[in-house]
N, C-alpha and C positions, 0 to 999 in steps of 0.2 A: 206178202211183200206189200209198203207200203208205196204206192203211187202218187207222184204226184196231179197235183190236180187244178186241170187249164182256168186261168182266169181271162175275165173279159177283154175281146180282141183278139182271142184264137181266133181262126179262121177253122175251124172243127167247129166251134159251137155255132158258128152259123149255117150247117149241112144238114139237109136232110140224111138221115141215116137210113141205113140198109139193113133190111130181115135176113139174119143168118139158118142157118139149119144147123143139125146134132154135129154136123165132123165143122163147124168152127175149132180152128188149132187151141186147145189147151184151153177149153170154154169152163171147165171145170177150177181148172187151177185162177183163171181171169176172175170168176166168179168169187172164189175164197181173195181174191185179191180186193178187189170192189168191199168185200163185206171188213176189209181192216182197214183201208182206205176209210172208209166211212166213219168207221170206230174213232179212230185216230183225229178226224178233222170233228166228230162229236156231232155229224151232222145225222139227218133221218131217212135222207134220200141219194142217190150217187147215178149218174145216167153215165152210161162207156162215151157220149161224148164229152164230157168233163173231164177224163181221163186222157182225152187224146183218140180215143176210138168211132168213128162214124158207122157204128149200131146199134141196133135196136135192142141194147139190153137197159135196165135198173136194177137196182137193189132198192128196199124201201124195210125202214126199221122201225114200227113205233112203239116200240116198249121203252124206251126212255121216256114218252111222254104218258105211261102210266097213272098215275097221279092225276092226272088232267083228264085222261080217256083211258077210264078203267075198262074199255072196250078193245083196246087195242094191247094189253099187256101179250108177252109174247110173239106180236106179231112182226117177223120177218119174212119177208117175201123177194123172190126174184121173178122177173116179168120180161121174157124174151118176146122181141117180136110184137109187144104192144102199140096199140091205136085206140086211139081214141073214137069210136062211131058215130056218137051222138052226144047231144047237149041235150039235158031238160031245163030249158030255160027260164022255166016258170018259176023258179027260187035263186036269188041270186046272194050272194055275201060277200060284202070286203072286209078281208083282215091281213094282218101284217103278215109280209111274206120276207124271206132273206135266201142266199143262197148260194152253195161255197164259191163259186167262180167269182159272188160277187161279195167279196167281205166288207164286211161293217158298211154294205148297203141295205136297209129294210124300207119297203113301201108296203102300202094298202093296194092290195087287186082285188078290184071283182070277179068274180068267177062261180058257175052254177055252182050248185050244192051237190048237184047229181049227175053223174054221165053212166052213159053205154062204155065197155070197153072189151077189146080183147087180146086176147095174146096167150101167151105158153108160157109153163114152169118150169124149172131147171129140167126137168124127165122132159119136156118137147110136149105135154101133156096141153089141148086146146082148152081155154075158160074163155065163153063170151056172158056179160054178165052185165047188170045197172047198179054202180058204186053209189055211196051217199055218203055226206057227213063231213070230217075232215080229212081219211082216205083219201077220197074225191080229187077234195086240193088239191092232197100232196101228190096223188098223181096225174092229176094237169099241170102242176110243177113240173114234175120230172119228166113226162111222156113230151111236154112241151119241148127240150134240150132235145128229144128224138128228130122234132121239124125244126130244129135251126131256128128255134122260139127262146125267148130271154123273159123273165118274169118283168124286166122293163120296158117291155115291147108293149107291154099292157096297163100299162097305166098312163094318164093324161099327159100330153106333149108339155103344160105346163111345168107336172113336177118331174118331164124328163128333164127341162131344161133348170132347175133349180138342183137336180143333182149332176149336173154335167162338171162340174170342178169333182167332184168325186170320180165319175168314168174317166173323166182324164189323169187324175192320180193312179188309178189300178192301169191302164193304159202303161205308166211311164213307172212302175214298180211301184210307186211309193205308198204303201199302205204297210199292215204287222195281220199276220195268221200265226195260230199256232198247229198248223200242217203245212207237208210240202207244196208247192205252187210250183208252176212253171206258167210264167209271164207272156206275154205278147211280145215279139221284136218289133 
């Protein structure tokens, strides 16, 4: 089923989220849900707080970006229970980032190249492990939505303030996706 998916000004995407265990209700069926969800909005990432849920799961897909990172063909993953540990600071990189809650918004973040992370697979199965690359990103993207973190929390107060007529449009509905949305009242 598809879900729709909170855009900026839930009050969900500002909570820290909670680590569930194996008897979460219907973790399995939520799970296959998140991965059409995903499908559908054409995105690479999907955190249960974007959905409306405050935990700590992701879905993360980059075989769409195939072509670009023949490293990543095939790779879908779910990440229960993820944290981020540590930062290797020593290499950083800004590139454009977007993100479905916040549509036809893209900015430049910096963010290491590398972190520490851990968490569990759909089986509850433990990985603590040092990401690199663009992985990395995409999961300081997404693990970020897990702390009530917004990709524009991270970039410069100036160019918060030069997209502020855009937050305030998603704000008050008025933007186009072509996936379902549920807005902020």
């Amino acid at each position: 089923m598809i879900l729709p998916i909170y855009t900026y000004g839930q009050p969900v995407l500002r909570k820290v989220a909670q680590d569930i265990d194996a008897n979460y209700p219907d973790l399995k069926t939520l799970i296959v849900n998140m991965w059409e969800t995903l499908a559908e909005s054409e995105g690479i990432g999907l955190a249960a707080p974007q959905i409306g849920l405050p935990i700590r799961l992701v879905v993360i897909d980059l075989d769409p970006l195939k072509e670009d990172f023949p490293e990543y063909t095939g790779f879908k993953k779910v990440f229960i229970n993820a944290h981020i540990v540590d930062y290797d600071d020593t290499k950083t990189e800004s590139s454009s980032e977007g993100c479905l809650s916040l549509p036809a918004i893209h900015e430049n973040v910096v963010r290491p190249t590398r972190i520490h992370v851990t968490y569990q697979d759909e089986n509850f199965e433990e990985h603590d492990e040092w990401v690199d690359g663009y992985l990395a990103r995409v999961m300081q993207h997404e693990f970020d939505h897990l702390d009530g973190k917004m990709f524009i929390d991270r970039i410069s107060p100036l160019r918060k303030q030069l997209i502020k007529s855009k937050l305030k449009a998603l704000l008050q509905g008025r933007f186009r996706t072509g996936y379902k949305v549920k807005i902020a009242k």
